[in-house]
C-alpha positions as a printed NumPy array, in Angstrom:
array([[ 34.887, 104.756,  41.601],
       [ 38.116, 104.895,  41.033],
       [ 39.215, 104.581,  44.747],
       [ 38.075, 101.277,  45.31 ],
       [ 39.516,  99.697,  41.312],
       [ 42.739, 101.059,  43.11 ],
       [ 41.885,  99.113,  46.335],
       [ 41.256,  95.989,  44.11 ],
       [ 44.408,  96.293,  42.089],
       [ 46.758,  97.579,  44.537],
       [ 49.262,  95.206,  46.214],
       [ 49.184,  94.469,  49.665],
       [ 52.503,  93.316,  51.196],
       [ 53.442,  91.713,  54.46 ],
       [ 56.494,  91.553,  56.514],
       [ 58.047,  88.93 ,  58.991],
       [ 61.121,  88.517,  61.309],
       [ 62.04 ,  85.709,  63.167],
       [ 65.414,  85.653,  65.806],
       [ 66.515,  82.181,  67.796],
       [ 68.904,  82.128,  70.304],
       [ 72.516,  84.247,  69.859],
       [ 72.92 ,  83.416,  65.97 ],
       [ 69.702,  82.889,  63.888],
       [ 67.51 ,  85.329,  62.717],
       [ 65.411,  85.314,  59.554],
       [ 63.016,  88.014,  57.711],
       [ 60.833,  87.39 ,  55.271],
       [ 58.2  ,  89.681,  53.109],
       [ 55.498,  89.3  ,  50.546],
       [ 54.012,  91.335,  48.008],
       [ 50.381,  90.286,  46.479],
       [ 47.338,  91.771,  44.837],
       [ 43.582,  90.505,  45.839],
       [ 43.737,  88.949,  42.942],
       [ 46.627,  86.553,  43.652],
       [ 45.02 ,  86.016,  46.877],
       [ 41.924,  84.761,  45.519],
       [ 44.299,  82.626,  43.184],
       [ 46.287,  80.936,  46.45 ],
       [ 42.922,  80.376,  47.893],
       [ 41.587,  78.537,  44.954],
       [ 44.931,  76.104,  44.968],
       [ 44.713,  75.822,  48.695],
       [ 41.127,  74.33 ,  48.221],
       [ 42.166,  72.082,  45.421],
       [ 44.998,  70.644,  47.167],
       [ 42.509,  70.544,  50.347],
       [ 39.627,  68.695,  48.124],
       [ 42.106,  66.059,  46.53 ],
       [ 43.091,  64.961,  49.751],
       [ 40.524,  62.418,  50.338],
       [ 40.644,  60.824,  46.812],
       [ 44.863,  60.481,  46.925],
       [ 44.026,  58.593,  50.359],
       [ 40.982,  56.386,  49.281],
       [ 43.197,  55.358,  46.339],
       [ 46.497,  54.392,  48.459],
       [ 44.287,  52.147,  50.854],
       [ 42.851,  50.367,  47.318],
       [ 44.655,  46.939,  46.697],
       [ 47.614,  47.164,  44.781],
       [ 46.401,  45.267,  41.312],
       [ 43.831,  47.674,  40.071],
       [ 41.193,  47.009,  42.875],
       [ 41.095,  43.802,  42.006],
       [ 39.109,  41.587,  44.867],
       [ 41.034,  39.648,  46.692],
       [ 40.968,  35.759,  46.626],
       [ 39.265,  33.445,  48.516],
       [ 41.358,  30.814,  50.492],
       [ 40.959,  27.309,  48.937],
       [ 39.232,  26.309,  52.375],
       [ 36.554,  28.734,  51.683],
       [ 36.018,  26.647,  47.671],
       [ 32.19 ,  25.967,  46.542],
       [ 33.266,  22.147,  47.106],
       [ 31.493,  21.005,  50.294],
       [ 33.841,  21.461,  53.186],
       [ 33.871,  17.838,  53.942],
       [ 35.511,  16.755,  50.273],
       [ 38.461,  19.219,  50.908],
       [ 41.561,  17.422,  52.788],
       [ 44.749,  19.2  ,  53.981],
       [ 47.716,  17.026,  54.02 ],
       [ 51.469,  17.471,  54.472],
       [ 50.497,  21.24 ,  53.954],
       [ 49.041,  20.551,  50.832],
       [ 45.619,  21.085,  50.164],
       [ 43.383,  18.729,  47.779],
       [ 40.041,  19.746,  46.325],
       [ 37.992,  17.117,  44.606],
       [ 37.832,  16.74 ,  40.885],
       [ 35.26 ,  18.539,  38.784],
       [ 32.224,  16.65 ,  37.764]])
C-alpha cells in the first residue's frame, strides 16, 4: 500500500534542450506531482470551455445587445407616404 501513496505523491520531472544554429541553445526542466497535473488539466479545460462564450460575446453589438435599428425606409408608415429629398428623408405626421 504504501508503494503506490508514494507513486501518487512522488514528483515526476521532465527535461528539455533545444540548440539553433552556431549560438542559441536553451534547456528547460519541470518538476510536478500527479496532483499538480490533475490541477493544470483542470485550468487547461477551463480556459478551453470559456473559449466559446469570450467569442459569442465579442461578435454581440457593442451597446449591451441592444437590436439594431431599422432604417427610416423600412418605418410602419406605408412606403408610398415616405419621400426622400435633398438627402433628407420625411415621414408623415402622426395621426
Amino acid at each position: 500500500m504504501s508503494r503506490i501513496v508514494d507513486t501518487l505523491t512522488a514528483p515526476q520531472t521532465a527535461r528539455a534542450g533545444m540548440r539553433a544554429g552556431n549560438g542559441f541553445e536553451a534547456e528547460a526542466s519541470v518538476t510536478v506531482s500527479p496532483a499538480g497535473l490533475l490541477a493544470i488539466g483542470g485550468l487547461v479545460a477551463a480556459i478551453l470551455l470559456s473559449v466559446v462564450p469570450i467569442v459569442r460575446a465579442s461578435r454581440r453589438d457593442t451597446r449591451g445587445g441592444m437590436p439594431k435599428p431599422r432604417p427610416l425606409l423600412q418605418h410602419e408608415a406605408a412606403p408610398e407616404k415616405v419621400r426622400q429629398e435633398n438627402g433628407q428623408i420625411y415621414l408623415p405626421a402622426a395621426e
